[in-house]
N, C-alpha and C positions, 0 to 999 in steps of 0.2 A: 566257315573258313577260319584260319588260324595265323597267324604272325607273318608278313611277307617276308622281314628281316632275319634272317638263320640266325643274327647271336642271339636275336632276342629270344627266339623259338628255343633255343636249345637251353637259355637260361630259364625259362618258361615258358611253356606253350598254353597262347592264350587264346582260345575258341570263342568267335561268336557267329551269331544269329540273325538271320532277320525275317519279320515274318512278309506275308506278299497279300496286299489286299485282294478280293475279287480279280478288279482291273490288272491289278500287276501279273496276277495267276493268269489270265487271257491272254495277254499282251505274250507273255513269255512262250506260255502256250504256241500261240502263233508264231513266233519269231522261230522257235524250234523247230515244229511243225513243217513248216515252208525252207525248210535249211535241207529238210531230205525232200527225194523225189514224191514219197507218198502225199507230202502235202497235210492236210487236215479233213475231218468232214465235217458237214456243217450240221448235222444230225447230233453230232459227239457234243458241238458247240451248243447246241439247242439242250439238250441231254442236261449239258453239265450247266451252264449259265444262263438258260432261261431262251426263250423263244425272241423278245429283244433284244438279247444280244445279237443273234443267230441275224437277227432284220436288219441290223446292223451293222456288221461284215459283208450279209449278202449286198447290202446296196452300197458299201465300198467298193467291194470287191466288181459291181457292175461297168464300172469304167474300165478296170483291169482288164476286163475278158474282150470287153470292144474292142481294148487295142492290142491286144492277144498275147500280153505278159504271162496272163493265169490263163487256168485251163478250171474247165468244170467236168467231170465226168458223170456218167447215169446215177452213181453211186452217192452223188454231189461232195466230193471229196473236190477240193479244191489244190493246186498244184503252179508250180514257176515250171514253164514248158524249159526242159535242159538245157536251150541255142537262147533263153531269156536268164539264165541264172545270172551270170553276170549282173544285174538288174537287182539282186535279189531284197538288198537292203532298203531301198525306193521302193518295191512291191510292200515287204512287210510293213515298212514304218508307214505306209498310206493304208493300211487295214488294219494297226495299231488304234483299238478306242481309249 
C-alpha cells in the first residue's frame, strides 16, 4: 500500500508491506472465499494448511450448517446460502482460527 495522504504521495510515494503469518494467510483466505458465492473447499484448506486445520473449520463450521447459514456440497466446498449472505460477516468471523 502507499501514502493515504495525496500531498504526501505526490511529494513522495512511500510503499509499504506487510507480511501474513500462516493464520493470517487462512483467515483472509476465508473471509475472501466466503465474500463469493463459490465459497471455499475444504480439500484446498487440507492441501494448503495441513489436515488440522481442515479439522478445524470443519468443526466450526458444524454449527453453521445445523442452522443452515453454510451450505456443504458433494464437492465439500463450503458456501453462505445467497437468502444468508446478509449474515455473512458473523459466518466468517465464527470460522476465523
Amino acid at each position: 500500500w502507499c501514502e493515504q495522504d495525496i500531498a504526501d504521495y505526490i511529494v513522495e510515494a512511500k510503499y509499504e508491506s506487510e507480511q501474513l503469518s500462516e493464520t493470517d494467510h487462512l483467515n483472509e483466505m476465508l473471509m475472501t472465499s466466503l465474500r463469493r458465492r463459490e465459497g471455499f473447499s475444504l480439500r484446498d484448506i487440507e492441501g494448503r494448511f495441513g489436515a488440522e486445520r481442515r479439522n478445524e473449520i470443519e468443526k466450526k463450521a458444524t454449527r453453521l450448517l445445523e442452522c443452515g447459514v453454510l451450505t456443504k456440497d458433494e464437492d465439500e466446498r463450503l458456501f453462505i446460502k445467497p437468502e444468508k449472505f446478509i449474515l455473512s460477516d458473523i459466518i466468517i468471523t465464527d470460522l476465523m482460527v
